[in-house]
C-alpha positions in Angstrom: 0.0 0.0 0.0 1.2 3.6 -0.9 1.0 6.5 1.8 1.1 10.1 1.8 1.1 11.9 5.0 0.2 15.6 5.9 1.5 17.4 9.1 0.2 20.9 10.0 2.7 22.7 11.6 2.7 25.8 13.7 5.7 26.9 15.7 7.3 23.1 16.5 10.8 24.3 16.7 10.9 22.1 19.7 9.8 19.1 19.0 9.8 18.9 14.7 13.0 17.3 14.1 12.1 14.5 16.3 9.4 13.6 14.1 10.9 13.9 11.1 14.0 11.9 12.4 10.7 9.5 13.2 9.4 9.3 9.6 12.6 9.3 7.5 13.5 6.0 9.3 10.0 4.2 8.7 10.9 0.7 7.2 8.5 1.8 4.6 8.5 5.6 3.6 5.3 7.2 2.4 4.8 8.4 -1.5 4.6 11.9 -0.2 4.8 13.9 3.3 3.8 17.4 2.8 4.7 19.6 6.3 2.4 22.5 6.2 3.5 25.6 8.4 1.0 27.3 9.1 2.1 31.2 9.7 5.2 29.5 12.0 7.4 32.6 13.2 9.6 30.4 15.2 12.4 27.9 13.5 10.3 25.7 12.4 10.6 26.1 8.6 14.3 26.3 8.6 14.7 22.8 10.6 11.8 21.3 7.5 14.3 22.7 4.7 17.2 21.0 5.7 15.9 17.6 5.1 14.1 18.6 1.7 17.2 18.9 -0.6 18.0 14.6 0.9 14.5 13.6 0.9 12.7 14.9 -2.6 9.3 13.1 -1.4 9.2 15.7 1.1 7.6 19.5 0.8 7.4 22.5 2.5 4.1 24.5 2.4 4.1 28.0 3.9 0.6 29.4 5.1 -0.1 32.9 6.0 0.7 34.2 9.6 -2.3 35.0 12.1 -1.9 35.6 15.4 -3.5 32.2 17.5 -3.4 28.5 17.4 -6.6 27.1 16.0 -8.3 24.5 15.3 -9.7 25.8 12.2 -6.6 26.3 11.1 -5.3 22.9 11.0 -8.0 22.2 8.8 -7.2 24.8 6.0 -3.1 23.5 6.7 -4.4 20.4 6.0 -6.9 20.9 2.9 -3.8 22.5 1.2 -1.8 19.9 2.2 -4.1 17.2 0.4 -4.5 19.7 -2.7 -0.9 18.9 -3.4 -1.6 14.6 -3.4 -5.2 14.4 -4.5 -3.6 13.7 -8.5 -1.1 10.8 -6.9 -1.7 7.2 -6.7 -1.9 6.2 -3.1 -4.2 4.1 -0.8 -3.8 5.4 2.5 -3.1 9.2 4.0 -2.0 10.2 7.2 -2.6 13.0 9.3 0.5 13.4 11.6 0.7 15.7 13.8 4.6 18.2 14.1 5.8 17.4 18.2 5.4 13.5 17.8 7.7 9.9 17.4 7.6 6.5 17.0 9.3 3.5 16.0 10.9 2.3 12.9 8.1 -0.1 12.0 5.1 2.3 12.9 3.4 2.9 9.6 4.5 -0.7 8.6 2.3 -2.4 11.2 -0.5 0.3 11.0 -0.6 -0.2 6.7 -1.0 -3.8 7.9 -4.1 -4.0 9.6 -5.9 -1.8 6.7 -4.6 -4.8 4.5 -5.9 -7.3 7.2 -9.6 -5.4 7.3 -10.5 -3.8 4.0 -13.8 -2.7 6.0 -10.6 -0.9 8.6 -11.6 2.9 7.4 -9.4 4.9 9.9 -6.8 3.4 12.8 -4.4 4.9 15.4 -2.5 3.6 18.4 -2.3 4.2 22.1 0.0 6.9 22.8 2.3 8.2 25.4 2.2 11.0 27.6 5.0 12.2 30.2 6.2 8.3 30.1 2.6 7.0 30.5 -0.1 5.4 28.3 -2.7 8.3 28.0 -5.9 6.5 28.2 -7.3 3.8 29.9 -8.6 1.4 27.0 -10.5 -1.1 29.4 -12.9 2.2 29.7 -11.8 4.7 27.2 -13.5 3.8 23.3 -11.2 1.5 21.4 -12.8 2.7 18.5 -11.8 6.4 18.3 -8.6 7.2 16.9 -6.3 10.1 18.6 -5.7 13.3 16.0 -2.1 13.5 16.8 -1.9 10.7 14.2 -4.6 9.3 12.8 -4.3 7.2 9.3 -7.4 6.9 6.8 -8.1 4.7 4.1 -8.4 7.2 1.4 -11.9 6.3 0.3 -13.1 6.7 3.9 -11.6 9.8 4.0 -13.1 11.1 0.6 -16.5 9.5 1.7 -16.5 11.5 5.2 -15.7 14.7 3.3 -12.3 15.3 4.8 -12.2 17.5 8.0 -14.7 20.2 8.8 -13.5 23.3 10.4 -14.8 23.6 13.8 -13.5 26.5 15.2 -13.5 25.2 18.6 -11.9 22.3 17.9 -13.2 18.5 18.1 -12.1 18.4 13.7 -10.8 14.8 14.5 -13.1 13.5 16.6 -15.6 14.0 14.0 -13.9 12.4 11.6 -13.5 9.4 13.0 -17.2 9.5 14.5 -18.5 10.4 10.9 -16.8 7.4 9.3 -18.3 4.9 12.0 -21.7 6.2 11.8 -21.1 5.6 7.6 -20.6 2.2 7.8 -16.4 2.1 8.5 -14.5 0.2 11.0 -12.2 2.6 13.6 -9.6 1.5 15.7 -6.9 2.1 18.1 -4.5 -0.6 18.3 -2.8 -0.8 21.9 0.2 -3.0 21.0 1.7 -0.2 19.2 2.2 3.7 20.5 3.9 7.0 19.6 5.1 9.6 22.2 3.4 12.9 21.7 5.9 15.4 24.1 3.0 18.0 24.4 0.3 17.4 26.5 -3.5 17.8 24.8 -5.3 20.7 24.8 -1.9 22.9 26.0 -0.9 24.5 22.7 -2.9 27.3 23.9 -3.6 27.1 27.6 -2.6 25.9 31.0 -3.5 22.2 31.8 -6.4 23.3 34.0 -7.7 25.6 31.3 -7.2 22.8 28.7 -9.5 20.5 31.1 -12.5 23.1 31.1 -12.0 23.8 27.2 -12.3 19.7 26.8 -15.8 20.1 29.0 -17.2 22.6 26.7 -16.1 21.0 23.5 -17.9 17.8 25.1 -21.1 19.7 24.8 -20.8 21.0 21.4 -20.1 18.3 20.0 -23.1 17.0 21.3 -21.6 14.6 24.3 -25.2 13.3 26.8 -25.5 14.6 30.0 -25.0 11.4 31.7 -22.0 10.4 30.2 -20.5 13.8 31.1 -21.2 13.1 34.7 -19.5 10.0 35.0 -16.3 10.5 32.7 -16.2 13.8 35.1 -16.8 11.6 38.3 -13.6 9.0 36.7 -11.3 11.7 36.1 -11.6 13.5 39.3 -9.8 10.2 40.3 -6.7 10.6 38.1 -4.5 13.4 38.3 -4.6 16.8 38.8 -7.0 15.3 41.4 -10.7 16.7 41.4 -9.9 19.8 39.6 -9.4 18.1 36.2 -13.1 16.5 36.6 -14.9 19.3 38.1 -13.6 21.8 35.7 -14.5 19.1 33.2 -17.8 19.5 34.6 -18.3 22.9 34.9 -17.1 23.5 31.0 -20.1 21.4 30.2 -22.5 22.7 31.9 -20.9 26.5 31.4 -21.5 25.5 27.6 -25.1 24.3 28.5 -26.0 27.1 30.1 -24.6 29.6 27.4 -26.5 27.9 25.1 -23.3 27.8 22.9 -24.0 26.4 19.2 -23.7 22.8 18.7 -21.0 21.8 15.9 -22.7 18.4 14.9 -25.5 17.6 12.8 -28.6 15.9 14.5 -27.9 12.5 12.8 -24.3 12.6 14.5 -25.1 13.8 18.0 -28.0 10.9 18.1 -24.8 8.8 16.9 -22.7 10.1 19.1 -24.9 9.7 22.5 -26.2 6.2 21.4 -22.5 5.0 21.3 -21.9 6.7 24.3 -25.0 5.0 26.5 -24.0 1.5 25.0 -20.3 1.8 26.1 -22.0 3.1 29.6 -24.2 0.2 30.4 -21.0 -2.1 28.8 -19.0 -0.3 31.4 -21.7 -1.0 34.6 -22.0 -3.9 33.2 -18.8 -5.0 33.4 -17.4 -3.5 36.8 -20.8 -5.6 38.3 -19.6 -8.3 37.0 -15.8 -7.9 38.7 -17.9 -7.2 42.0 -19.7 -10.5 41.8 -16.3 -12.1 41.0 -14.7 -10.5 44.3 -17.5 -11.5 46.6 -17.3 -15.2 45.3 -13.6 -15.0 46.1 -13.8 -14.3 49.5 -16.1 -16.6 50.3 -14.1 -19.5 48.9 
């Protein structure tokens, strides 16, 4: 399978060469890997030129500056980005994100399970934050795929329409959400992960900030009520303690409140909350049937 991949890039200095140290030694190399700075004022398109004269299937796209980081703006990085592949031949395209790494095999195994599931329409891996798996995957939905790198079959991605620009942000969440509720298989493969060295949500913001932004983006994108409460309730458990679920919280219900415009269409938010009350009752389910388990073991 031919790959292109398309990385969106604004002011990496920091963290750019690692990926493309990452990518250049992939055991198989994509077609094309277009690195789209978008308005950088930092370093970051002087470190991208000094691979393009030794790599030729790389390119260097310059956007125009503006002041913020947005999410909107990844998408218009990236749609110029694809306008320089759609003519190619290729089967698969990534969207890689500019402060991540991986291993030598990475794309190799991930090109491999789109060959082992033609019905596979977009697939990820678990990935590493300050030297820890980010997500829990016996609760956290195997079937979304993390936007720091997330890899489409190219008909999927055509199908879905690409990404739409949410201003807010939630661009690859959608994507992946849209191509499930069309008919596609999604996936996030846990044997495999890359290390992204900046934590979500932070390009922008302080951690705690990043937490209520995450609340209100919940509710925009259409997130029930009831699964806020409890994914609030679990991460008030995890680090920074309480503060990271209760702002969490309060960012849904500030967004409630505000009556802030929904992103998602009515088909995908009625999508979206029926996936999210089956993977609750799975979840209550489940942890009553550990309970049951630990009360038969005591009494052995």
């Amino acid at each position: 399978m031919d790959y292109v991949l398309i990385t969106p890039a604004r002011n990496e200095q920091e963290y750019i060469d690692m990926t493309i140290r990452s990518v250049i030694s992939q055991t198989i190399l994509p077609k094309r890997w277009i690195i789209v700075s978008d308005g950088s004022t930092d370093q970051t398109d002087d470190i991208v030129k000094q691979y393009l004269i030794i790599y030729p299937w790389m390119e260097l796209i310059r956007m125009p500056e503006h002041s913020d980081r947005q999410f909107a703006a990844k998408v218009y990085s990236f749609r110029a980005g694809y306008e320089r592949v759609k003519d190619i031949q290729f089967n698969i395209i990534g969207n890689l994100d500019a402060d991540v790494c991986f291993e030598a095999d990475y794309f190799e195994y991930l090109l491999g399970k789109f060959i082992e599931n033609p019905q596979l329409g977009v697939a990820g891996t678990a990935f590493v934050e300050d030297s820890n798996i980010a997500y829990n995957y016996q609760l956290t939905n195997i079937e979304h795929v993390s936007g720091q790198c997330q890899i489409f079959r190219r008909c999927c991605f055509e199908e879905i329409g690409g990404y739409t620009p949410f201003k807010g942000g939630g661009i690859d969440w959608t994507a992946v959400t849209t191509a499930r509720m069309k008919g596609w298989r999604t996936r996030t493969f846990t044997e495999k992960t890359f290390t992204h060295h900046r934590a979500m949500g932070t390009g922008n913001s302080s951690m705690l900030m990043a937490w209520f932004k995450r609340g209100r983006k919940d509710y925009f994108l259409g997130g029930h009520p009831l699964w806020q409460i409890f994914r609030s309730l679990y991460q008030m458990s995890k680090k920074p303690y309480f503060l990271g679920g209760a702002l969490l919280l309060f960012g849904y219900l500030w967004a409630m409140v505000s009556r802030e415009e929904r992103s998602v269409s009515p088909e995908l938010m009625q999508f979206h909350r029926h996936e999210q009350m089956q993977r609750l009752k799975n979840i209550v389910v489940r942890l009553f049937k550990l309970k049951i388990l630990k009360k038969e073991a005591k009494s052995i």
